[in-house]
FIKOLZA-1660 file (N, C-alpha, C; in steps of 0.1 Angstrom, whole numbers, plus 5000, padded with zeros to 4 digits):
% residues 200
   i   px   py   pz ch aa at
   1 5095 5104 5078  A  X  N
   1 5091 5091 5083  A  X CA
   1 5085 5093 5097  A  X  C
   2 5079 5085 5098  A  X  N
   2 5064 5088 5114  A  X CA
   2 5068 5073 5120  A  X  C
   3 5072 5072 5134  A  X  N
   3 5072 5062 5140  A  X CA
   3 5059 5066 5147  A  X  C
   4 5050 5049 5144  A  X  N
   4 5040 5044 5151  A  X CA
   4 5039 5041 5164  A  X  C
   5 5048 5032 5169  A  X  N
   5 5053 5019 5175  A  X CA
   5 5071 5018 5182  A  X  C
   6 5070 5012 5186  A  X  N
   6 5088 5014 5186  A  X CA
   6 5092 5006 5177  A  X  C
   7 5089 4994 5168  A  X  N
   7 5095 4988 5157  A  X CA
   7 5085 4994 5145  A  X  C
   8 5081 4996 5148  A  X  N
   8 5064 5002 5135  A  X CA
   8 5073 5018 5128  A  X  C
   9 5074 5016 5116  A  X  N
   9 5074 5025 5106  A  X CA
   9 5067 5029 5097  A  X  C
  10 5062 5043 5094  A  X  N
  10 5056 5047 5083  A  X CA
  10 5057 5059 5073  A  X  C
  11 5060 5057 5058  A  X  N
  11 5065 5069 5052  A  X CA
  11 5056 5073 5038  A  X  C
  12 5050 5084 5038  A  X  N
  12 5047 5088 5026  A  X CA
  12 5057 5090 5013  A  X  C
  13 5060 5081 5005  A  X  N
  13 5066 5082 4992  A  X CA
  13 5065 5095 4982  A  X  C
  14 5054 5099 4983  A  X  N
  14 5053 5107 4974  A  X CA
  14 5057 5122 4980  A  X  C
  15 5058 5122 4993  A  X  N
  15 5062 5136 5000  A  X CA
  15 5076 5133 5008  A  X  C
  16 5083 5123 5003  A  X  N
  16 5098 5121 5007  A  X CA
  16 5110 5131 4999  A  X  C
  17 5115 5142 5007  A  X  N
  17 5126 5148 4999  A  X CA
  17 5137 5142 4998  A  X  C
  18 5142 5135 4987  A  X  N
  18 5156 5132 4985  A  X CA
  18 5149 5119 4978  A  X  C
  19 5140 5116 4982  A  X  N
  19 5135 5100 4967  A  X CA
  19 5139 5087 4978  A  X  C
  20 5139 5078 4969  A  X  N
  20 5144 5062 4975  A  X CA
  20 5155 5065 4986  A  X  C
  21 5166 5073 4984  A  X  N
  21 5179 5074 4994  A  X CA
  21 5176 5079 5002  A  X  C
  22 5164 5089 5007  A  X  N
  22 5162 5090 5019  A  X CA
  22 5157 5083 5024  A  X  C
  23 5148 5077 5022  A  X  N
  23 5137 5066 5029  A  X CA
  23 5147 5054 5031  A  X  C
  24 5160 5050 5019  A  X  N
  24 5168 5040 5026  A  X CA
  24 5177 5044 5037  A  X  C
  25 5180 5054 5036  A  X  N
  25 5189 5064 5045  A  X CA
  25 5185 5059 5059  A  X  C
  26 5168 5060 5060  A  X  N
  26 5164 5062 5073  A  X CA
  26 5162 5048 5080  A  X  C
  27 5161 5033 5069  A  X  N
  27 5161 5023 5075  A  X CA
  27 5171 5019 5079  A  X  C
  28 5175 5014 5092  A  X  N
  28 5187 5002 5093  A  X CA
  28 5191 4993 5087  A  X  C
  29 5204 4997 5088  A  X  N
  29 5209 4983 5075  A  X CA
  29 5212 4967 5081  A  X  C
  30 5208 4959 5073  A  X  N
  30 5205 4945 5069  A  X CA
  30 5200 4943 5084  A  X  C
  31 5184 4949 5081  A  X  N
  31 5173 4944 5099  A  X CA
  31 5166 4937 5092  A  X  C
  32 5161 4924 5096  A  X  N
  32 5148 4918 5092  A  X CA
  32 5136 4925 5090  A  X  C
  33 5127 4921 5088  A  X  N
  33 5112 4931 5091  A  X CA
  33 5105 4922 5079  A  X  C
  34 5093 4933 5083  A  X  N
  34 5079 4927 5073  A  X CA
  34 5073 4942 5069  A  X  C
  35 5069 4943 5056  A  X  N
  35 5071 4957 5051  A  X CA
  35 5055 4957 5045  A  X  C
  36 5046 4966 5045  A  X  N
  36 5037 4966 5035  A  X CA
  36 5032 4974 5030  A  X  C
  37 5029 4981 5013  A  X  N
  37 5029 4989 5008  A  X CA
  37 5011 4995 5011  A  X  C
  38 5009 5009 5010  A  X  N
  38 4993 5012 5010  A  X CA
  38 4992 5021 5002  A  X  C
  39 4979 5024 4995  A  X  N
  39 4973 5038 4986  A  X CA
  39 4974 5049 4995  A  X  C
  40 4983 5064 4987  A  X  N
  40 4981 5071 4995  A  X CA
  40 4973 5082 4986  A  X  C
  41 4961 5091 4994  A  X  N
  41 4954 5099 4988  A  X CA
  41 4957 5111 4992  A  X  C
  42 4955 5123 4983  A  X  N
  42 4960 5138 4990  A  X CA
  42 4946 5146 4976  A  X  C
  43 4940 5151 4983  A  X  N
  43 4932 5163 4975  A  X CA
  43 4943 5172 4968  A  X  C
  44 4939 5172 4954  A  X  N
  44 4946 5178 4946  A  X CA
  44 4943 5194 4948  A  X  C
  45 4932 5198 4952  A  X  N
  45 4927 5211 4951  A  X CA
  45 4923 5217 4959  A  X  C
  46 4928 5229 4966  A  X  N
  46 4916 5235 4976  A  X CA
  46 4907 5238 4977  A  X  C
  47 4905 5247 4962  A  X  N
  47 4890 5248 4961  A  X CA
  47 4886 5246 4945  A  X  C
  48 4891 5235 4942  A  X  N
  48 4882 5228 4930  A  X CA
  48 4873 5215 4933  A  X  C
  49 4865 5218 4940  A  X  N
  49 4857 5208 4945  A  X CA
  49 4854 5199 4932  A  X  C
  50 4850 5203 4918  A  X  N
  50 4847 5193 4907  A  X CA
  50 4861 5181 4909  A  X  C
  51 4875 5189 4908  A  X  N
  51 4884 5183 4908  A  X CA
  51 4885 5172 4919  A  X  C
  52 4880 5180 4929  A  X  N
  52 4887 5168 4942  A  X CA
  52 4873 5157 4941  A  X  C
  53 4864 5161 4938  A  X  N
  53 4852 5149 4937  A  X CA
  53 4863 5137 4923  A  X  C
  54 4861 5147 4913  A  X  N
  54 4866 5140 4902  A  X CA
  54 4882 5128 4910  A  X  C
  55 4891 5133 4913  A  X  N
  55 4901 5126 4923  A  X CA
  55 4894 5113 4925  A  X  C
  56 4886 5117 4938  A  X  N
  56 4878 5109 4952  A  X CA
  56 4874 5096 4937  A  X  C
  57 4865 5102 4927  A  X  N
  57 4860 5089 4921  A  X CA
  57 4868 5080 4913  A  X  C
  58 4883 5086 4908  A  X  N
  58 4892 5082 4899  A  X CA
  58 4895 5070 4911  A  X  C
  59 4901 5070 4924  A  X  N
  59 4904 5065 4934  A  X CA
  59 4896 5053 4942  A  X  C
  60 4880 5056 4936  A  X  N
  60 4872 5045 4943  A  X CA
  60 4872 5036 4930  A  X  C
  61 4874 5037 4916  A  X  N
  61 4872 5031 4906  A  X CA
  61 4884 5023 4905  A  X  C
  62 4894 5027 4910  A  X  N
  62 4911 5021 4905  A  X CA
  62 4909 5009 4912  A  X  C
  63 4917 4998 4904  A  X  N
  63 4914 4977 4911  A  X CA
  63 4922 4980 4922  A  X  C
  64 4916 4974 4931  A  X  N
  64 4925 4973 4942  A  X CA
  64 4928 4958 4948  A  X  C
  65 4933 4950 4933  A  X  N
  65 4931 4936 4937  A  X CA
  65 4938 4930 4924  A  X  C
  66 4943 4924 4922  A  X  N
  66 4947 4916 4910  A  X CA
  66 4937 4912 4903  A  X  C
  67 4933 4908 4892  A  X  N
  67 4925 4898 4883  A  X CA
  67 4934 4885 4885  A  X  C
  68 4922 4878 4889  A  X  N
  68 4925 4862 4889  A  X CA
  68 4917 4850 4881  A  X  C
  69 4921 4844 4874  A  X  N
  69 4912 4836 4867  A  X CA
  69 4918 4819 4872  A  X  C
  70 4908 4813 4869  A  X  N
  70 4908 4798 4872  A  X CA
  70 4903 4794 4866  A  X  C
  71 4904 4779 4866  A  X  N
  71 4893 4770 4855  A  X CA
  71 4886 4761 4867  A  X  C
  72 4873 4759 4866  A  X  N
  72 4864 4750 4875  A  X CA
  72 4864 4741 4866  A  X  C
  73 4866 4730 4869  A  X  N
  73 4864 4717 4857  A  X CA
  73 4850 4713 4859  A  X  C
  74 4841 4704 4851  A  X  N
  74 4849 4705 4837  A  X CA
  74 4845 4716 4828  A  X  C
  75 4840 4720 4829  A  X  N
  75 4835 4732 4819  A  X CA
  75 4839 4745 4820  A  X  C
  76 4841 4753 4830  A  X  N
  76 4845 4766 4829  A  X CA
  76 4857 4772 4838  A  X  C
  77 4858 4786 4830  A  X  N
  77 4865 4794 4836  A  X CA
  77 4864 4805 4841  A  X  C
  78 4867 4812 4853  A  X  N
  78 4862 4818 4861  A  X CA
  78 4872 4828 4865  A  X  C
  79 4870 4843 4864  A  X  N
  79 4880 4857 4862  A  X CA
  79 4872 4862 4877  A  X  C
  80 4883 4867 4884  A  X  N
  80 4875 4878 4892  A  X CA
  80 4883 4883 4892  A  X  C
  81 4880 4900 4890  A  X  N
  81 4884 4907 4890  A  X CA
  81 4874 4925 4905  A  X  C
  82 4881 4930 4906  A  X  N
  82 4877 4943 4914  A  X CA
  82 4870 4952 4908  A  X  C
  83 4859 4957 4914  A  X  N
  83 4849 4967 4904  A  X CA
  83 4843 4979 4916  A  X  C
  84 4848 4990 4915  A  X  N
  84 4842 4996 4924  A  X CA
  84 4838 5010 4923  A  X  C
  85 4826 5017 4920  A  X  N
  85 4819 5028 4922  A  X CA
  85 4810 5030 4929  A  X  C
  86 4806 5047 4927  A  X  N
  86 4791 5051 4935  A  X CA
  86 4780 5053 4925  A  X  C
  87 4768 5056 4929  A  X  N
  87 4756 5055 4921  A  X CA
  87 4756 5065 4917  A  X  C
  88 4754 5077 4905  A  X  N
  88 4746 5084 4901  A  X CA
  88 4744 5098 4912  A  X  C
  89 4736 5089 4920  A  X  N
  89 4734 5102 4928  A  X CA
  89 4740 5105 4936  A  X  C
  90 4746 5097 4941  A  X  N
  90 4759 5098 4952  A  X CA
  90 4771 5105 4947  A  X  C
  91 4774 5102 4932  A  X  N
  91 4787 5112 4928  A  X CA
  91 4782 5127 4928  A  X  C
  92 4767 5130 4923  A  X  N
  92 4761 5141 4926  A  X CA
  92 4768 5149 4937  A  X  C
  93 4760 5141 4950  A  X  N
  93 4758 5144 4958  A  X CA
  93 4777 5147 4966  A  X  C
  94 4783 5139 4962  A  X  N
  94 4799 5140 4966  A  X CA
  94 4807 5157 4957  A  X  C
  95 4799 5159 4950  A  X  N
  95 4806 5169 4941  A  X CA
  95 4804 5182 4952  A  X  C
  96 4789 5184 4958  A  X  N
  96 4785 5194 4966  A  X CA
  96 4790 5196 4978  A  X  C
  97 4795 5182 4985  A  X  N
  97 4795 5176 4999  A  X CA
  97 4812 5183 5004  A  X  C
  98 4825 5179 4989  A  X  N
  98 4838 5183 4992  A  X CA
  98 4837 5197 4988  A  X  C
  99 4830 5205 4982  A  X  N
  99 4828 5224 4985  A  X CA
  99 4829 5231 4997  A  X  C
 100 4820 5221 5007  A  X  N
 100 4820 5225 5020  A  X CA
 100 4824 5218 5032  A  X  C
 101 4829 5228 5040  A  X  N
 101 4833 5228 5054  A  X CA
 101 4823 5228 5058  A  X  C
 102 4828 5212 5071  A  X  N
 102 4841 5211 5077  A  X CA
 102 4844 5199 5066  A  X  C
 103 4835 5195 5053  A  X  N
 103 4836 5177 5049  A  X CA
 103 4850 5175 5042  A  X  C
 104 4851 5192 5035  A  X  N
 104 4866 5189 5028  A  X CA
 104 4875 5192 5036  A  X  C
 105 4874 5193 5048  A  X  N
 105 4889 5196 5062  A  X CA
 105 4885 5175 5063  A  X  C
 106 4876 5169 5066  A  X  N
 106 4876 5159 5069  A  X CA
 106 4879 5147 5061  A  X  C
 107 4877 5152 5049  A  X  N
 107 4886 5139 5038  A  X CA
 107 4900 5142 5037  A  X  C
 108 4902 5154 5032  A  X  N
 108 4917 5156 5037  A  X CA
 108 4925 5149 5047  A  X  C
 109 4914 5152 5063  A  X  N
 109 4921 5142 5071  A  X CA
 109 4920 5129 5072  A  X  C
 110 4910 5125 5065  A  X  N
 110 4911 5106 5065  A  X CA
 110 4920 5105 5055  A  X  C
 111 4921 5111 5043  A  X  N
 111 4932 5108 5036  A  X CA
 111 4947 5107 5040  A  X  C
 112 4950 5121 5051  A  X  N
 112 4959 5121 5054  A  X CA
 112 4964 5103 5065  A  X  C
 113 4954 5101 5069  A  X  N
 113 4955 5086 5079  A  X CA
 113 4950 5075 5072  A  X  C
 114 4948 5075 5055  A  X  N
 114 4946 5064 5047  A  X CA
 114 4947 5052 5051  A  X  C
 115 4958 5049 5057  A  X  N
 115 4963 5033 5059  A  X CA
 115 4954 5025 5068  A  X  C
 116 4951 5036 5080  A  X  N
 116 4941 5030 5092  A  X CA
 116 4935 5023 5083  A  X  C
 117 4924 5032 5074  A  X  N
 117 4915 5022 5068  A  X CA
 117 4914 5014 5057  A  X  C
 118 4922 5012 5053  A  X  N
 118 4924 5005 5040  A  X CA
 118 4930 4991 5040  A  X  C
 119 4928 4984 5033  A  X  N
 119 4937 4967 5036  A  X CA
 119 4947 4971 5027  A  X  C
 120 4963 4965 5027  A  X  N
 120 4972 4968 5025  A  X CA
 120 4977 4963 5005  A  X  C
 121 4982 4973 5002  A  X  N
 121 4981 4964 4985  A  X CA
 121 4991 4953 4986  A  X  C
 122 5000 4954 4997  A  X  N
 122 5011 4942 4992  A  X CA
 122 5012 4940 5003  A  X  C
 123 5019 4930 5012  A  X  N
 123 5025 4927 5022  A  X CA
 123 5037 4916 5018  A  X  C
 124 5051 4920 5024  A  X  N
 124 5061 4915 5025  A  X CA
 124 5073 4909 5034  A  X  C
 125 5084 4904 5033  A  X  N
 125 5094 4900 5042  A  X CA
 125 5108 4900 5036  A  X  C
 126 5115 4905 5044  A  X  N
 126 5128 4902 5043  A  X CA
 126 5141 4902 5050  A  X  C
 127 5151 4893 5048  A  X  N
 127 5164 4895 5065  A  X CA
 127 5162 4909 5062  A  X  C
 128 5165 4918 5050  A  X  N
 128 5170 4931 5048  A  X CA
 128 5160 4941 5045  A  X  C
 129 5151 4944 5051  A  X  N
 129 5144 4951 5042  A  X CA
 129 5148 4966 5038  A  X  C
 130 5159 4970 5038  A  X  N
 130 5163 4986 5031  A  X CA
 130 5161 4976 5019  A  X  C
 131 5171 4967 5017  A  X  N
 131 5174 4962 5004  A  X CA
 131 5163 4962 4993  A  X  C
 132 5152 4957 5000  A  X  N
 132 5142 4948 4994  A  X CA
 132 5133 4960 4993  A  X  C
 133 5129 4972 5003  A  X  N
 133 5119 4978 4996  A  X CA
 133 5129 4987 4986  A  X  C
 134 5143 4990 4987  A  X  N
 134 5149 5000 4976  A  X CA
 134 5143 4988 4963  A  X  C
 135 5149 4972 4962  A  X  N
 135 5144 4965 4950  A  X CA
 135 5131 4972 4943  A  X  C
 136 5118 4971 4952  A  X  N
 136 5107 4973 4949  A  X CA
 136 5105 4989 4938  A  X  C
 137 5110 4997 4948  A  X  N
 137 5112 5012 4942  A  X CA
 137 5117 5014 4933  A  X  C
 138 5133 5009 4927  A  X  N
 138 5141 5012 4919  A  X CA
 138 5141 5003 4908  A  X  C
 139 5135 4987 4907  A  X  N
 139 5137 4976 4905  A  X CA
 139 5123 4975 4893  A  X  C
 140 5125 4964 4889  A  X  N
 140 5112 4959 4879  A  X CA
 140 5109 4947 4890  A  X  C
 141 5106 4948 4897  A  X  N
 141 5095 4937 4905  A  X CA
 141 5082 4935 4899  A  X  C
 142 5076 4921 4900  A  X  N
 142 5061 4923 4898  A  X CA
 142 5052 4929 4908  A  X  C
 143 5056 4936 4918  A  X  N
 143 5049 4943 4925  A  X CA
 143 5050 4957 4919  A  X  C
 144 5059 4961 4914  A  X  N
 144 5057 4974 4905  A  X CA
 144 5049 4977 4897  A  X  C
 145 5048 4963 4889  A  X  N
 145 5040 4965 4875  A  X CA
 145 5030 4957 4878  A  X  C
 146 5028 4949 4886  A  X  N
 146 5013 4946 4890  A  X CA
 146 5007 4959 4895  A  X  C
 147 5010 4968 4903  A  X  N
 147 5003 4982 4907  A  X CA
 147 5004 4991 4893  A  X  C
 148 5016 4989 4887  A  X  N
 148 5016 5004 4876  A  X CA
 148 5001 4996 4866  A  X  C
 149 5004 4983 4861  A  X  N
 149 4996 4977 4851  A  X CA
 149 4976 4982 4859  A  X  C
 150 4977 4983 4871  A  X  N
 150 4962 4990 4880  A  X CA
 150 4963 5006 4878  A  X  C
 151 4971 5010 4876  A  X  N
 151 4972 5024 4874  A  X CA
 151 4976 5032 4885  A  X  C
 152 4983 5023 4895  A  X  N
 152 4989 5028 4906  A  X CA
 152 5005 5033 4909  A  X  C
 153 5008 5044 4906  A  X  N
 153 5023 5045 4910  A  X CA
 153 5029 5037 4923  A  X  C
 154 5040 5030 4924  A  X  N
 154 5046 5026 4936  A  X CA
 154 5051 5041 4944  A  X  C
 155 5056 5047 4937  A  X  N
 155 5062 5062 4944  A  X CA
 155 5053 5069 4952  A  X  C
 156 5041 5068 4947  A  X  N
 156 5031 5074 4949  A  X CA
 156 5024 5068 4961  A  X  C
 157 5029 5058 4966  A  X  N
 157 5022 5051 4980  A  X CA
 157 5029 5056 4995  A  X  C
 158 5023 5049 5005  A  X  N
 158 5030 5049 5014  A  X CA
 158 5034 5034 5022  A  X  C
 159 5043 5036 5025  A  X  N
 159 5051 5019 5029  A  X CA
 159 5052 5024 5044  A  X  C
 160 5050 5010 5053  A  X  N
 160 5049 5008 5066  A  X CA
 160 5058 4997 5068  A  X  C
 161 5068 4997 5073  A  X  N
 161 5079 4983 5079  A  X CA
 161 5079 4986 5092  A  X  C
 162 5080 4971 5095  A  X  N
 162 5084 4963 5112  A  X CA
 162 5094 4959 5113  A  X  C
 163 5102 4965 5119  A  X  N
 163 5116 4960 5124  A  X CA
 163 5114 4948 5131  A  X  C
 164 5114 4933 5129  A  X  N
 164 5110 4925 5135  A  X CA
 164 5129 4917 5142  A  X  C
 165 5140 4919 5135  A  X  N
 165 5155 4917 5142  A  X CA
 165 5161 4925 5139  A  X  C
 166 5166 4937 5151  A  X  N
 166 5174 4948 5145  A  X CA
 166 5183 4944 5149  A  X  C
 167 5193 4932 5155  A  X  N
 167 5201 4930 5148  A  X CA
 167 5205 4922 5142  A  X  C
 168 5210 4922 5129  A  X  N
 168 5219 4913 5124  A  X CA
 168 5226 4898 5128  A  X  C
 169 5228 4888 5123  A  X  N
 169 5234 4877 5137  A  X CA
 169 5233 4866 5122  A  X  C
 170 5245 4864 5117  A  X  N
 170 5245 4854 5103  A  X CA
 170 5245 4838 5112  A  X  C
 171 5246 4839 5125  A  X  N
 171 5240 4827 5128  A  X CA
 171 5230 4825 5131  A  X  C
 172 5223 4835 5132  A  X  N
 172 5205 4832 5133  A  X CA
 172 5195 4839 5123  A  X  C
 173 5204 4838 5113  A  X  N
 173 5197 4844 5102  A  X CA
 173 5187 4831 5095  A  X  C
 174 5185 4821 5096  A  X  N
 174 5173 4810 5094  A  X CA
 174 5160 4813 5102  A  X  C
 175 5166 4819 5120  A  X  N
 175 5155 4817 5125  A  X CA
 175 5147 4834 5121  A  X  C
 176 5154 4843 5122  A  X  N
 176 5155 4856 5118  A  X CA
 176 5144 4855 5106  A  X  C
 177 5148 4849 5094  A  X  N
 177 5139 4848 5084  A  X CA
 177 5128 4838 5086  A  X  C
 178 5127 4830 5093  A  X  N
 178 5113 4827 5099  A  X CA
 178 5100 4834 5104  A  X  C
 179 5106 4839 5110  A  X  N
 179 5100 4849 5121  A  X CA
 179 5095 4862 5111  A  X  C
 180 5106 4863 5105  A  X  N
 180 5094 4877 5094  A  X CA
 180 5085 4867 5091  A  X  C
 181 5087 4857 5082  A  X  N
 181 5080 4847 5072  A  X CA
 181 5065 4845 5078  A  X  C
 182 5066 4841 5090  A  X  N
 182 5056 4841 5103  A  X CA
 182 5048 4852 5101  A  X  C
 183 5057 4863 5109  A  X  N
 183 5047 4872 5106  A  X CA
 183 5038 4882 5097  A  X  C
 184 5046 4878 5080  A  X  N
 184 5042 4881 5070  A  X CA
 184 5030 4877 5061  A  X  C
 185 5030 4860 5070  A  X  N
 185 5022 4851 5067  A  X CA
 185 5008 4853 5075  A  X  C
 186 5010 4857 5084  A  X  N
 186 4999 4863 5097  A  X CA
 186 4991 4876 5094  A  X  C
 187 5000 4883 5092  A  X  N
 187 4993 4895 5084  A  X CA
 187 4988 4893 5071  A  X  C
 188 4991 4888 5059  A  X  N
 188 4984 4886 5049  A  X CA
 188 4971 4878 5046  A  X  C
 189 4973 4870 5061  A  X  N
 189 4962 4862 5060  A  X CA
 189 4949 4868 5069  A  X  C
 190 4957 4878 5079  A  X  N
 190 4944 4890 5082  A  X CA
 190 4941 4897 5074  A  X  C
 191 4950 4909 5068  A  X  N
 191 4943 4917 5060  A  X CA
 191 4944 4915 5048  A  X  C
 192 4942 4902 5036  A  X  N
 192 4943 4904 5028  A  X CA
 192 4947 4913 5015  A  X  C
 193 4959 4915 5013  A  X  N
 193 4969 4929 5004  A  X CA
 193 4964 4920 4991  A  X  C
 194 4956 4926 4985  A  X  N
 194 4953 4920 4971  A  X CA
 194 4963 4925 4958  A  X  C
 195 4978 4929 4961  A  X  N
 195 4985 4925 4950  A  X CA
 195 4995 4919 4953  A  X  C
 196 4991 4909 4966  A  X  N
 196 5003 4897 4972  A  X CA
 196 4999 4883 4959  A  X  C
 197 5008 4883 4957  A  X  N
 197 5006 4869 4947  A  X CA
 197 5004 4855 4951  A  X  C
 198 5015 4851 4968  A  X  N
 198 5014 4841 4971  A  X CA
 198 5015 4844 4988  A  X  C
 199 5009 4833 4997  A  X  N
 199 5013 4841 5014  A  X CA
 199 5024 4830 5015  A  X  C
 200 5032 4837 5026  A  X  N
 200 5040 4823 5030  A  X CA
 200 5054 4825 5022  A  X  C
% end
């Protein structure tokens, strides 16, 4: 786990020894916060550049967004969904580009700092958040299977929580849950986590 911040947390899932129990191990028990999950990327290969190209495109192609459909009255209905690739010559040209140094020391490292850039797939809240992200992990949430049904492992991410009341206080546990709610609602409405279902 990488502290950011003094309340700012961040943990690669997929490189955690011991699974869920360490990563709950490491949060404080029953703290408020606001938690949000992100894509984590790692080059499969050191020197299979077809492969790590092949990765890079499997990764720009995966939804990073729910399918949403509505009906516009009176007549239609309306699906959007996420679509995203490179041209032709650009995957070309990506196959040649991760062979050589320094480009494949450089995706490695933006991969390694993914989160900077990316908008967040979920954003969350809760008084408890050990509780709530162990739910997510171990649990049938629809945040599980909205990412698994995209072809995203949850395990396979990295999660960031904010300790927003570290401590506990069952009499200000209304305003406690506010104040994540607040700020959950704040951030979702900045960065957009396209497998948040509802803000607020």
């Amino acid at each position: 786990m990488r502290r950011i911040s003094e309340n700012i947390f961040i943990t690669e899932l997929s490189k955690l020894n011991g699974g869920t129990d360490k990563l709950t191990s490491e949060i404080p028990d029953e703290v408020a916060g606001v938690y949000a999950f992100f894509g984590h990327y790692d080059l499969p290969s050191k020197d299979d550049s077809a492969c790590n190209s092949e990765y890079i495109l499997e990764k720009i192609s995966q939804p990073h967004m729910l399918s949403r459909s509505s009906r516009v009255a009176p007549l239609y209905n309306v699906t959007i969904s996420s679509e995203r690739s490179l041209s032709e010559k650009k995957r070309g040209l990506l196959t040649e580009t991760v062979s050589q140094q320094p480009y494949k020391d450089i995706f490695q490292q933006v991969f390694n700092n993914s989160f900077i850039f990316q908008t967040p797939l979920y954003v969350g809240k809760s008084i408890n958040i050990k509780k709530r992200i162990k739910e997510h992990l171990e649990g049938d949430t629809n945040l599980k299977n909205d990412l698994l049904e995209s072809g995203i492992s949850i395990s396979g991410c990295s999660v960031l929580f904010i300790i927003t009341d570290d401590e506990p206080n069952i009499d200000k546990i209304d305003e406690q849950s506010k104040n994540a709610e607040l700020i959950e609602d704040c951030l979702s409405r900045l960065f957009c986590p396209g497998f948040t279902r509802r803000y607020g």
